[in-house]
Biopython code that builds the backbone (N, CA, C, O; Angstrom):
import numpy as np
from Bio.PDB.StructureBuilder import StructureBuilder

atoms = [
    (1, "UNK", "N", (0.840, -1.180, 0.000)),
    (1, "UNK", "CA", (0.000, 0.000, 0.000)),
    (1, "UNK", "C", (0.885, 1.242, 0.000)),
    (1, "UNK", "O", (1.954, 1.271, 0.609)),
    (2, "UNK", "N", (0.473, 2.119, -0.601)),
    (2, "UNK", "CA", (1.522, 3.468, -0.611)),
    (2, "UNK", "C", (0.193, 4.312, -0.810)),
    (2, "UNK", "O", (-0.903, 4.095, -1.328)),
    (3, "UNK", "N", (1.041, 5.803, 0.103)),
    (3, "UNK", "CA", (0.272, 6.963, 0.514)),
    (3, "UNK", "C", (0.541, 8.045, -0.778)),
    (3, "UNK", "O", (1.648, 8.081, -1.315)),
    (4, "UNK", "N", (-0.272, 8.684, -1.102)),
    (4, "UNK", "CA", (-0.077, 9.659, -1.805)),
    (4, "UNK", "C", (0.949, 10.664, -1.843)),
    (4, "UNK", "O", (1.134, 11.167, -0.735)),
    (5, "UNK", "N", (1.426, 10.963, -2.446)),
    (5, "UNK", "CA", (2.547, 12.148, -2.551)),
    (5, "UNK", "C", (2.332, 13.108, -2.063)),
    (5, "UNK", "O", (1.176, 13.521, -2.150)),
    (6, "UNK", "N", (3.249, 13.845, -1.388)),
    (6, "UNK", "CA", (2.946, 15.116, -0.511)),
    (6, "UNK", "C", (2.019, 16.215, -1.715)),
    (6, "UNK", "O", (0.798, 16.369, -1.704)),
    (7, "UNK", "N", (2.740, 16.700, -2.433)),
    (7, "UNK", "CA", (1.908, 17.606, -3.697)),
    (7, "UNK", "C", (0.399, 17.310, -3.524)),
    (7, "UNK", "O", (-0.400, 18.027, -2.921)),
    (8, "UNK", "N", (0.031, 15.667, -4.400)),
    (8, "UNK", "CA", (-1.172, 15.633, -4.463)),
    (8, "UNK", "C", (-2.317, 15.489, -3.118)),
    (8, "UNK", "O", (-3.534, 15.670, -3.102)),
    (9, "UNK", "N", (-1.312, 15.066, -1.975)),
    (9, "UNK", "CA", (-2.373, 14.892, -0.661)),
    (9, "UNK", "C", (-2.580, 17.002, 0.091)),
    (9, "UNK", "O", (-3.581, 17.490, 0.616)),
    (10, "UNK", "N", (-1.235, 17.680, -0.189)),
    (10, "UNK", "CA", (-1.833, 19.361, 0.031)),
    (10, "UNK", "C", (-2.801, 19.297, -1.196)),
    (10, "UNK", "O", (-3.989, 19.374, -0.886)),
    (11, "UNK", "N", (-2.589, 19.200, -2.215)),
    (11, "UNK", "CA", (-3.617, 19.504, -3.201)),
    (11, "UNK", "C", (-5.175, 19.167, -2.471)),
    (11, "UNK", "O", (-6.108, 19.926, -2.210)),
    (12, "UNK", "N", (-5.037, 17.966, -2.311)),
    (12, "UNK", "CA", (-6.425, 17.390, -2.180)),
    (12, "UNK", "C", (-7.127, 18.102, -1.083)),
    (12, "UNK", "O", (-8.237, 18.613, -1.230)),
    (13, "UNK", "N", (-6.348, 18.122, 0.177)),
    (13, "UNK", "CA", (-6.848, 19.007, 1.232)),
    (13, "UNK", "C", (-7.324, 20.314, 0.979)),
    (13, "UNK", "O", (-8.368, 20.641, 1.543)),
    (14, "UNK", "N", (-6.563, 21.399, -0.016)),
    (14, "UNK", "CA", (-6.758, 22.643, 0.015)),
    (14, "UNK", "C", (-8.503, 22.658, -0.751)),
    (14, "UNK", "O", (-9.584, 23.145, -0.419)),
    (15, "UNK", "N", (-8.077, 21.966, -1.725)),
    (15, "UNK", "CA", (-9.871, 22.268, -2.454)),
    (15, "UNK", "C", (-10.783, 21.552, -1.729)),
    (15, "UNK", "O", (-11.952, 21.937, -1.717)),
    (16, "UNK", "N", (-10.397, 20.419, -1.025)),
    (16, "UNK", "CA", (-11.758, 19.864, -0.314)),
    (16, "UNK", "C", (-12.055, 20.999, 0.676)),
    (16, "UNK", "O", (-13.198, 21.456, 0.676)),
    (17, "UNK", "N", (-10.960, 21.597, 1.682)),
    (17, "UNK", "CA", (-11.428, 22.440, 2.812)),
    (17, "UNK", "C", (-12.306, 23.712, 2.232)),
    (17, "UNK", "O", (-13.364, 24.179, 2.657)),
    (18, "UNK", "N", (-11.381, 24.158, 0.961)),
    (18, "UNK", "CA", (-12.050, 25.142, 0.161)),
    (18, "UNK", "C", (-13.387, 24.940, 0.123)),
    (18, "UNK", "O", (-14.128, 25.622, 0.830)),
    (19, "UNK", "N", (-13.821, 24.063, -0.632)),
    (19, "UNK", "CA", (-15.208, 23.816, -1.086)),
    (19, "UNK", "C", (-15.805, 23.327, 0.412)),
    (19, "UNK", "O", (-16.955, 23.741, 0.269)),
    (20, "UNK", "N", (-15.793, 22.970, 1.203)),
    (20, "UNK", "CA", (-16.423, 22.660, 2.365)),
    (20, "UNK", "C", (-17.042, 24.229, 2.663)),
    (20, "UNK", "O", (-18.155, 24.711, 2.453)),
    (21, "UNK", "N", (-16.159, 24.629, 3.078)),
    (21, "UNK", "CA", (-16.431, 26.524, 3.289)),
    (21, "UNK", "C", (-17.375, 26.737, 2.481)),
    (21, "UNK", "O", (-18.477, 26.823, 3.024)),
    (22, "UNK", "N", (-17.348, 26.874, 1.193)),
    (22, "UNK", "CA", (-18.321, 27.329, -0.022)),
    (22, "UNK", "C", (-19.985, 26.610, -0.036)),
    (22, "UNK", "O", (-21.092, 27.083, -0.291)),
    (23, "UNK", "N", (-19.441, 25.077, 0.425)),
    (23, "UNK", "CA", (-20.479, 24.736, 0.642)),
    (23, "UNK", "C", (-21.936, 25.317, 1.468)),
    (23, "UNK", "O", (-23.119, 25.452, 1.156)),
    (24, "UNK", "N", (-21.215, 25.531, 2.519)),
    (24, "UNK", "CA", (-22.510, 26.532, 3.568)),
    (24, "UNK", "C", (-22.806, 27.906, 3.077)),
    (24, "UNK", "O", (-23.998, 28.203, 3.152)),
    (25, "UNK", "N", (-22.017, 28.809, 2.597)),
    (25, "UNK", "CA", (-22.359, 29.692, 2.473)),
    (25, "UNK", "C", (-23.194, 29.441, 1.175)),
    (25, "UNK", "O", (-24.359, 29.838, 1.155)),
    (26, "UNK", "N", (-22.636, 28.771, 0.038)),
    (26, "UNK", "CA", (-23.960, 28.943, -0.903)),
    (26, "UNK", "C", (-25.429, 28.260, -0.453)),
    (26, "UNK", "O", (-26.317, 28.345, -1.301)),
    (27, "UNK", "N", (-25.601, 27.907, 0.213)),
    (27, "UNK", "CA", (-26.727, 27.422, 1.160)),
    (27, "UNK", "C", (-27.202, 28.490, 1.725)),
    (27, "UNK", "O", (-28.424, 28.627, 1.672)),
    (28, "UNK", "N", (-26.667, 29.181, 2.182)),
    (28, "UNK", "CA", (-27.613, 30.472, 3.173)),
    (28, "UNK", "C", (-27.164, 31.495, 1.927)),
    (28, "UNK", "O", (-27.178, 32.641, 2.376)),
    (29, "UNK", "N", (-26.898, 31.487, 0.972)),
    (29, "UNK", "CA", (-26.805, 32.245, -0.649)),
    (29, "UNK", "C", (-28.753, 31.980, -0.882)),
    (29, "UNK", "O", (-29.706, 32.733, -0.679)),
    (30, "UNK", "N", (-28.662, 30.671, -1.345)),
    (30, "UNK", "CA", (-29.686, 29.920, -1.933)),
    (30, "UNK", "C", (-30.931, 30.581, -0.909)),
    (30, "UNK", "O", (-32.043, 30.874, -1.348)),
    (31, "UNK", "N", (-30.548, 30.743, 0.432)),
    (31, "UNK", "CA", (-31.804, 31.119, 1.595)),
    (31, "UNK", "C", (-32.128, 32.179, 1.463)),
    (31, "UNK", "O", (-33.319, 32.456, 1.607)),
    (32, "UNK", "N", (-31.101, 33.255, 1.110)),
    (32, "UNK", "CA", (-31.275, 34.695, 0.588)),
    (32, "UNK", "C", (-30.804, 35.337, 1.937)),
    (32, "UNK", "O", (-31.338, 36.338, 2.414)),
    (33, "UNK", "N", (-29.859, 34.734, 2.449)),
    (33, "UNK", "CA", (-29.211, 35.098, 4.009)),
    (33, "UNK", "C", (-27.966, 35.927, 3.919)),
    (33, "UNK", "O", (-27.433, 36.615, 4.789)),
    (34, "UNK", "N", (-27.573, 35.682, 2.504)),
    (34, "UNK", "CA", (-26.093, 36.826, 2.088)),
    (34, "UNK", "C", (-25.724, 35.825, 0.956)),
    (34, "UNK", "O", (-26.084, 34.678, 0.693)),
    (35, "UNK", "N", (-24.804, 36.777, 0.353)),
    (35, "UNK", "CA", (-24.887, 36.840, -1.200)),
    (35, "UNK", "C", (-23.450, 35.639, -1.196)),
    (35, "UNK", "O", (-22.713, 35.237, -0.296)),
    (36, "UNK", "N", (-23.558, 35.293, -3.011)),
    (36, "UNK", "CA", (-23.016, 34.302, -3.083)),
    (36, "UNK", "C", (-21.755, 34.521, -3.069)),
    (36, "UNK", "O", (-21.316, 35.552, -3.579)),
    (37, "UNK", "N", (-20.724, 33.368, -2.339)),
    (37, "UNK", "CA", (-19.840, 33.520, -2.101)),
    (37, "UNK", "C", (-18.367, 33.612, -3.118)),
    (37, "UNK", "O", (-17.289, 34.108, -2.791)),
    (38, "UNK", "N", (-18.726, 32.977, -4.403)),
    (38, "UNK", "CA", (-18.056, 33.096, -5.618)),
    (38, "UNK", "C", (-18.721, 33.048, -6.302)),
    (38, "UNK", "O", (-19.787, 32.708, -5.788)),
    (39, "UNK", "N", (-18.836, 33.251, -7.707)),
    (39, "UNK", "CA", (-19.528, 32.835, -9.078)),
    (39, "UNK", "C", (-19.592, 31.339, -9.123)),
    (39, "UNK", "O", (-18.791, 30.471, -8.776)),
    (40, "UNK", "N", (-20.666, 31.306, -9.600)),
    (40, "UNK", "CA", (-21.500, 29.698, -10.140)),
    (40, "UNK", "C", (-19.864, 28.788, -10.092)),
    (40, "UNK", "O", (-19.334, 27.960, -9.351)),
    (41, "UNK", "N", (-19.493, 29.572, -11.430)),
    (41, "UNK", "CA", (-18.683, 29.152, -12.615)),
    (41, "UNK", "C", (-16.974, 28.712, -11.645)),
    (41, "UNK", "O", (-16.189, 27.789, -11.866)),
    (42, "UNK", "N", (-16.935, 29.535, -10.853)),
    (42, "UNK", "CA", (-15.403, 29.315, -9.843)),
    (42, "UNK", "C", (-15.798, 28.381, -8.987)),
    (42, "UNK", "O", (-14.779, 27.773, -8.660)),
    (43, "UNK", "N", (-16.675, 27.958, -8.475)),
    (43, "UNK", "CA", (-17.045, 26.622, -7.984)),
    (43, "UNK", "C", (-17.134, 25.203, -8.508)),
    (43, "UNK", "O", (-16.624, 24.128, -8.190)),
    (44, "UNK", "N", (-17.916, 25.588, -9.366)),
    (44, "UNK", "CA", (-17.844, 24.340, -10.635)),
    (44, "UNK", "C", (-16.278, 24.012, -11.008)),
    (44, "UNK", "O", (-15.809, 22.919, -11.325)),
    (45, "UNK", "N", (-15.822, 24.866, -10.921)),
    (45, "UNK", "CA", (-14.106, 24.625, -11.667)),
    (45, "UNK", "C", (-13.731, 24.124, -10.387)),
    (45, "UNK", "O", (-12.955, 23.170, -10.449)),
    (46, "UNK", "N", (-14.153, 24.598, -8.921)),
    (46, "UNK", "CA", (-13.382, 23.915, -7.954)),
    (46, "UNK", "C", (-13.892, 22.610, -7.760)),
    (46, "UNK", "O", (-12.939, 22.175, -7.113)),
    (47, "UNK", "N", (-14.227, 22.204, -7.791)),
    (47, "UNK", "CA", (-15.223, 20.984, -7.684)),
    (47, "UNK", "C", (-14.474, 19.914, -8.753)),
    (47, "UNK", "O", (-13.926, 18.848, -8.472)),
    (48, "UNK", "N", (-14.662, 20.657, -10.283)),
    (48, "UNK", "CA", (-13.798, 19.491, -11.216)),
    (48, "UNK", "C", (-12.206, 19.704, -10.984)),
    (48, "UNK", "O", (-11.299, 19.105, -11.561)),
    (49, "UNK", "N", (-12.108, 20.644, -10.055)),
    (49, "UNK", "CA", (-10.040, 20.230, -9.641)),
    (49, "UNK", "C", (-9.937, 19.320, -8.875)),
    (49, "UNK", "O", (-8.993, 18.530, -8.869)),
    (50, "UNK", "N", (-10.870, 19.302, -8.137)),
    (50, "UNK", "CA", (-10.630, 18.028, -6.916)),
    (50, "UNK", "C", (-11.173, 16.720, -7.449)),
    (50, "UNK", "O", (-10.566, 15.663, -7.276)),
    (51, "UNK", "N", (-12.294, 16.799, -8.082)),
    (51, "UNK", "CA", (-12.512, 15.067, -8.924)),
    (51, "UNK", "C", (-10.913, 14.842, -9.902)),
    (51, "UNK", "O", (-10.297, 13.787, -10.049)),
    (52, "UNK", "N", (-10.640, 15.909, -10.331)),
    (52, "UNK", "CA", (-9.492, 15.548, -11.529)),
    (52, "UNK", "C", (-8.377, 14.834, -10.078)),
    (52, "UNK", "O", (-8.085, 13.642, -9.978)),
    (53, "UNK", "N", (-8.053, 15.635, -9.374)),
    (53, "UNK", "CA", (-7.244, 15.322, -8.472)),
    (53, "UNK", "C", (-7.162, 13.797, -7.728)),
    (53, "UNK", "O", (-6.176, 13.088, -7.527)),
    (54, "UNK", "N", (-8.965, 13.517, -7.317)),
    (54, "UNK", "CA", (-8.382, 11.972, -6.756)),
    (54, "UNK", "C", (-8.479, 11.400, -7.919)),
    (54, "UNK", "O", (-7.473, 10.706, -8.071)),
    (55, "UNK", "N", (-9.462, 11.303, -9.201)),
    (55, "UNK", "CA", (-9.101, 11.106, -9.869)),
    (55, "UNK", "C", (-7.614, 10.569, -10.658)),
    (55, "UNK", "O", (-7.405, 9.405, -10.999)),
    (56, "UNK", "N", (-6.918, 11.419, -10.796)),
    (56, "UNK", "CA", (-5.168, 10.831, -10.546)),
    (56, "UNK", "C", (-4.950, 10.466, -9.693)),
    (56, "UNK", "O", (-3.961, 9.747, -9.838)),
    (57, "UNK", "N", (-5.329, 10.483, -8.525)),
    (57, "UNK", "CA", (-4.795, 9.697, -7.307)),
    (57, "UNK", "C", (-5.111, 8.512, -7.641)),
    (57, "UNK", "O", (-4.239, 7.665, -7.834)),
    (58, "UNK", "N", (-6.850, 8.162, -7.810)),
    (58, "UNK", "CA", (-6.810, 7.064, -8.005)),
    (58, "UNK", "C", (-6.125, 6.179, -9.008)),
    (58, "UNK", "O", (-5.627, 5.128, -8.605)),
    (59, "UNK", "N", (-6.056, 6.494, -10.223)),
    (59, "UNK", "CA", (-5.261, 6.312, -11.556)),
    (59, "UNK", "C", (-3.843, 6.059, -11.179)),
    (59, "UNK", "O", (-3.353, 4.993, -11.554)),
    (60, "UNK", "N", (-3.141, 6.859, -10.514)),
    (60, "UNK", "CA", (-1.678, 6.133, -10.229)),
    (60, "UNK", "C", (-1.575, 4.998, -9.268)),
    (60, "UNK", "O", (-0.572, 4.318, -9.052)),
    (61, "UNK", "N", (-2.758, 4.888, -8.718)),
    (61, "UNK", "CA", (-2.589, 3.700, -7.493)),
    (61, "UNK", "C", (-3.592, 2.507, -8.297)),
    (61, "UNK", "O", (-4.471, 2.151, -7.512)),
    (62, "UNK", "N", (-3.656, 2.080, -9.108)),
    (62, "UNK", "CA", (-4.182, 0.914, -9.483)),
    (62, "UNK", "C", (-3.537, -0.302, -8.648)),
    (62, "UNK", "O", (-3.972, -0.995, -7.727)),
    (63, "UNK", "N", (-1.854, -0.263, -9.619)),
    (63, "UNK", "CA", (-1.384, -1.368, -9.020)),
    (63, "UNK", "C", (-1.274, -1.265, -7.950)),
    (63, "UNK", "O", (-1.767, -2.156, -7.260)),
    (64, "UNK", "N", (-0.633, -0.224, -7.338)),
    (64, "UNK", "CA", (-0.179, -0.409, -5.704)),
    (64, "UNK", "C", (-1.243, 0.162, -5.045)),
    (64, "UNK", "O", (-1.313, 1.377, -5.232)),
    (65, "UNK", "N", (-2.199, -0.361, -4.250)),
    (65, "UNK", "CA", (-3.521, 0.254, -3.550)),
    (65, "UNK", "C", (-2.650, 1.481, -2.689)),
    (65, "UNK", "O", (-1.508, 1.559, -2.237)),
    (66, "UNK", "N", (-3.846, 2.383, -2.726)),
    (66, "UNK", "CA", (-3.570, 3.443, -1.807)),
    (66, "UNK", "C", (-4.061, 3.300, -0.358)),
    (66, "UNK", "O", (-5.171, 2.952, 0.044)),
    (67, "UNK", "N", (-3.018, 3.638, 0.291)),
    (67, "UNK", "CA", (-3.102, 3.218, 2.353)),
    (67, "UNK", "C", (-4.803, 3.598, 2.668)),
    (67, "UNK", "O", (-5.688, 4.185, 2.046)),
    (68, "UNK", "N", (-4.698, 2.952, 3.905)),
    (68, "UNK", "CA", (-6.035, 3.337, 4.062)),
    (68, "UNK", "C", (-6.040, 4.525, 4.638)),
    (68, "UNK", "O", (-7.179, 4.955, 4.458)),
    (69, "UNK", "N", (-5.280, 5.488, 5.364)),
    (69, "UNK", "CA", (-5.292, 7.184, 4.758)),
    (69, "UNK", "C", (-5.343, 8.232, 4.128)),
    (69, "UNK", "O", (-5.797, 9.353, 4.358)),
    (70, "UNK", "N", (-4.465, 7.424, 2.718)),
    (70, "UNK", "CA", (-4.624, 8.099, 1.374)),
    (70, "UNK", "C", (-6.368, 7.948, 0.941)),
    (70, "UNK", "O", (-7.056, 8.858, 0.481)),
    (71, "UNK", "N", (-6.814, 6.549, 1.236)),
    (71, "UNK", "CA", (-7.834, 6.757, 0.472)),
    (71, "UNK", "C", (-9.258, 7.069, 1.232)),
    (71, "UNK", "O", (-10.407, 7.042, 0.791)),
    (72, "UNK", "N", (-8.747, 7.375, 2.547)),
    (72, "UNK", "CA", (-9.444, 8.484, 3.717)),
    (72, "UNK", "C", (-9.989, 9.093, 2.480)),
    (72, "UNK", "O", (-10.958, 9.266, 1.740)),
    (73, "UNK", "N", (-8.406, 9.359, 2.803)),
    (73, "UNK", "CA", (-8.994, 11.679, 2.032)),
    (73, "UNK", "C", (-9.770, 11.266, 0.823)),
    (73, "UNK", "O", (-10.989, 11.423, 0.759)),
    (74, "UNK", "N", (-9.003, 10.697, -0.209)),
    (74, "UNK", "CA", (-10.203, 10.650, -1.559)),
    (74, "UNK", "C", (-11.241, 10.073, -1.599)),
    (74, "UNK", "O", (-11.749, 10.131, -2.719)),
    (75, "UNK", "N", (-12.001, 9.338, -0.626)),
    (75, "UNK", "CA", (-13.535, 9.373, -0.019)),
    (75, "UNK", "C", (-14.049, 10.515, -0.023)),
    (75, "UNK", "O", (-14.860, 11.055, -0.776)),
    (76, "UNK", "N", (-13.213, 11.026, 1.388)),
    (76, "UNK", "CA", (-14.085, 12.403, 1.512)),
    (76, "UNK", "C", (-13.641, 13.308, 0.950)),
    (76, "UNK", "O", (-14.123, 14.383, 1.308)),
    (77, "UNK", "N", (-12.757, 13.365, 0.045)),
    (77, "UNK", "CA", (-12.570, 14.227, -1.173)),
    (77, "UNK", "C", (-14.007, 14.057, -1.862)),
    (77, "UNK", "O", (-14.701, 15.061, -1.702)),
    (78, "UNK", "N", (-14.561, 13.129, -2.521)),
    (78, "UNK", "CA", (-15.676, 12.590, -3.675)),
    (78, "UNK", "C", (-16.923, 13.119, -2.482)),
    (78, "UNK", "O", (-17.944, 13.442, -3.088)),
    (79, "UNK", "N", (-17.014, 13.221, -1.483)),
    (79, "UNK", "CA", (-18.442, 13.454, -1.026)),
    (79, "UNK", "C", (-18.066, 14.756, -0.688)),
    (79, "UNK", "O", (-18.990, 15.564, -0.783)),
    (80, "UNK", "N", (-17.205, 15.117, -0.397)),
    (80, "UNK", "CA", (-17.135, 17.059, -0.523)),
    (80, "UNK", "C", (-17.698, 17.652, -1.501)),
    (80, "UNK", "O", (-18.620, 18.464, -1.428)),
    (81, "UNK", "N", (-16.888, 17.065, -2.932)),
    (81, "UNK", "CA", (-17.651, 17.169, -4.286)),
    (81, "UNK", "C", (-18.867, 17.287, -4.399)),
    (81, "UNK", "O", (-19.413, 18.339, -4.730)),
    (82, "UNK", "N", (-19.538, 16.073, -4.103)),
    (82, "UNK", "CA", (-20.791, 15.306, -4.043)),
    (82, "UNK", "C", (-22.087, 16.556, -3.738)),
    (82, "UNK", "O", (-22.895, 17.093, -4.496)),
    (83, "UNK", "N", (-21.750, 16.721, -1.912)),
    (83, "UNK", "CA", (-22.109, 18.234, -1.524)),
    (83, "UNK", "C", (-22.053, 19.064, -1.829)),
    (83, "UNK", "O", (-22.888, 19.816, -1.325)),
    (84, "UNK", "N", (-21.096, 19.708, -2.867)),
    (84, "UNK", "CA", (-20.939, 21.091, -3.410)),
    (84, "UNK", "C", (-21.640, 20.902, -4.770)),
    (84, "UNK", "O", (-21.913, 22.000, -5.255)),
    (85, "UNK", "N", (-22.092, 19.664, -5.688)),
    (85, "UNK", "CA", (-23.167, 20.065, -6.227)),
    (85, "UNK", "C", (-24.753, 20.129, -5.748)),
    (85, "UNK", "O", (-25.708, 20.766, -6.192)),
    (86, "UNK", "N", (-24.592, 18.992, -4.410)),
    (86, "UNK", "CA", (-25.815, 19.283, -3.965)),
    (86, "UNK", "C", (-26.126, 20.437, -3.196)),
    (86, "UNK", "O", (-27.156, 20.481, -2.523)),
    (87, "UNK", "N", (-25.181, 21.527, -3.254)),
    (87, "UNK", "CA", (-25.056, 22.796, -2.590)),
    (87, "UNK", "C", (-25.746, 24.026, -4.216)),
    (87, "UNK", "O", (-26.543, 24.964, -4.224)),
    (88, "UNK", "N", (-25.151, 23.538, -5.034)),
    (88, "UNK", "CA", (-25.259, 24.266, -6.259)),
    (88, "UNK", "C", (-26.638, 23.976, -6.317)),
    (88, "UNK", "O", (-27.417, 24.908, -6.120)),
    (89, "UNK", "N", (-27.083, 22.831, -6.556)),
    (89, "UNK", "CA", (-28.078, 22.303, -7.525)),
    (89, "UNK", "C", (-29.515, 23.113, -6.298)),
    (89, "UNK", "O", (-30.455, 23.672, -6.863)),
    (90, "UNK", "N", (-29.501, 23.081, -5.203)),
    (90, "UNK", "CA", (-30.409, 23.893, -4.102)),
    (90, "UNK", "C", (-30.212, 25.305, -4.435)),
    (90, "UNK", "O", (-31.310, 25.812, -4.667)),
    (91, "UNK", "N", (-29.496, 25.928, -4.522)),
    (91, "UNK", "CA", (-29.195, 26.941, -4.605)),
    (91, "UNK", "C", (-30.136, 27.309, -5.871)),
    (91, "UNK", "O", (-31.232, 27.862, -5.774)),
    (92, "UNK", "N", (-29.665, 27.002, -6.784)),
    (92, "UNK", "CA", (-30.663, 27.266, -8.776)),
    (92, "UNK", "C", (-32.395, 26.095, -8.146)),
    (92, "UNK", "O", (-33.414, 26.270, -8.814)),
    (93, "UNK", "N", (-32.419, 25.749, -7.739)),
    (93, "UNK", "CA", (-33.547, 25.369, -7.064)),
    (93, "UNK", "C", (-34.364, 26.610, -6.210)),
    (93, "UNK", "O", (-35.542, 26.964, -6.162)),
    (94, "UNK", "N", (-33.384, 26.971, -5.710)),
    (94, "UNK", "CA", (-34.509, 28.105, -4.629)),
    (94, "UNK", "C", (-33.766, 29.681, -5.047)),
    (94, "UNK", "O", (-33.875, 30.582, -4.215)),
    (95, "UNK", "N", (-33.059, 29.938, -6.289)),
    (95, "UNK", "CA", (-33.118, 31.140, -6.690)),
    (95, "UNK", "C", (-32.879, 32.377, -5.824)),
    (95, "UNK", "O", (-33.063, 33.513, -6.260)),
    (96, "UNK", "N", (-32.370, 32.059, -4.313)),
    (96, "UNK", "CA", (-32.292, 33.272, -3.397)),
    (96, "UNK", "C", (-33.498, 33.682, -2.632)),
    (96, "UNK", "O", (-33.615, 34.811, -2.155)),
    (97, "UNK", "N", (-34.526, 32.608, -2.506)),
    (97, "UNK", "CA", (-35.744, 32.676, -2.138)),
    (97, "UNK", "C", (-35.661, 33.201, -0.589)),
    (97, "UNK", "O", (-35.023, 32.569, 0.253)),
    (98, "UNK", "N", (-36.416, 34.506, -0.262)),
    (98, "UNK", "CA", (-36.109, 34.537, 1.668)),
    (98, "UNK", "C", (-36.995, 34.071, 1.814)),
    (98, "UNK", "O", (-38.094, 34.148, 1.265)),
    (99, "UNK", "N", (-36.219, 32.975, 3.365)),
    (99, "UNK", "CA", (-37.879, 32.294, 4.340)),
    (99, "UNK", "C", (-37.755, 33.323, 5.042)),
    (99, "UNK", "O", (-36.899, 34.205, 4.990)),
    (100, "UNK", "N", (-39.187, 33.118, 6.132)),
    (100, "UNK", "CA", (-39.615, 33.403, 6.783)),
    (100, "UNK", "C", (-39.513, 32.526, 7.980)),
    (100, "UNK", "O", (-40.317, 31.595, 8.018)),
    (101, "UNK", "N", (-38.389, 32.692, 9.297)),
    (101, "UNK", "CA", (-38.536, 32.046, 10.058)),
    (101, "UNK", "C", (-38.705, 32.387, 11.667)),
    (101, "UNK", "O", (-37.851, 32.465, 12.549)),
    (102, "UNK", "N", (-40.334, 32.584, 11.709)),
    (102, "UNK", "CA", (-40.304, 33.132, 13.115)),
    (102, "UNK", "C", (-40.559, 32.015, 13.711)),
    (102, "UNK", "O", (-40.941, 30.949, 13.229)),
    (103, "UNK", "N", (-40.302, 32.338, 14.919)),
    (103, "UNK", "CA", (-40.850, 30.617, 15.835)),
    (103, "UNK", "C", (-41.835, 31.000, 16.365)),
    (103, "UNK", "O", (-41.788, 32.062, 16.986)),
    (104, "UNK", "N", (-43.233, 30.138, 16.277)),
    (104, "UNK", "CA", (-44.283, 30.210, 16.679)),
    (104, "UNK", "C", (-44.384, 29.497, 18.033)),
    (104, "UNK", "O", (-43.565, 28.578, 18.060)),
    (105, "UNK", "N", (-44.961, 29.571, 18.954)),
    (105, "UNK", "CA", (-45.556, 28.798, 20.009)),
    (105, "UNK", "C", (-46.313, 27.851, 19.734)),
    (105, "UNK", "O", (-47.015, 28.118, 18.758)),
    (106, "UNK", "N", (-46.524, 26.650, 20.246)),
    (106, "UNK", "CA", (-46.965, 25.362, 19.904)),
    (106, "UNK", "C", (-48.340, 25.254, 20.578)),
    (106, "UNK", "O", (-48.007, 25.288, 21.762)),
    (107, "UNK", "N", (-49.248, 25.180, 20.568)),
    (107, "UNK", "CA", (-50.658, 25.590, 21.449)),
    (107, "UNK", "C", (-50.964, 24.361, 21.833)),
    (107, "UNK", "O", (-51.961, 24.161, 22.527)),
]
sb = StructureBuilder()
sb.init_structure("model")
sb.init_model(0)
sb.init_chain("A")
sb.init_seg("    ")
for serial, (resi, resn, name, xyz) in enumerate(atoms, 1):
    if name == "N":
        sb.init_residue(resn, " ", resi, " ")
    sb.init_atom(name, np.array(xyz, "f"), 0.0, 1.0, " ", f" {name:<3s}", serial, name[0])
structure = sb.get_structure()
């Protein structure tokens, strides 16, 4: 088993943490709670750097499996992803829609 290369394991970290961040805020974007945090379009690109990324990760580790650390991260590399379109795809779903959230008393 062999661990990923220093390069590609900072790589992988920086855009997953990146997009984690992005994730919430375009969510309370989508709520109409404050405005979006990058363009559509700079997300989408972050999103396909990090699939390209384990992507090669995975691709160089065919033969030699990647440790079960290395392939920690490119799990939750792919569901960071995963979330940041299901962050997008809510977002063009609810258009910046404001709720309304007072709390009512329960009678």
């Amino acid at each position: 088993m062999a661990d990923l290369d220093e390069a590609s394991t900072k790589s992988i970290l920086s855009l997953k943490t990146e997009l984690e961040k992005l994730n919430d805020n375009i969510i309370r974007a989508a709520e109409g709670r404050r405005e979006l945090p990058v363009p559509l379009g700079e997300t989408l690109k972050k999103i396909s750097e990090l699939l390209g990324e384990c992507e090669d990760a995975i691709k160089e580790h065919i033969a030699t499996p990647l440790s079960p650390a290395s392939m920690e991260l490119v799990i939750n590399s792919l569901d960071v992803a995963h979330e940041s379109v299901d962050s997008l795809i809510v977002f063009d779903a609810l258009e910046g829609t404001v709720f309304n959230t007072e709390t009512v008393a329960n009678d």
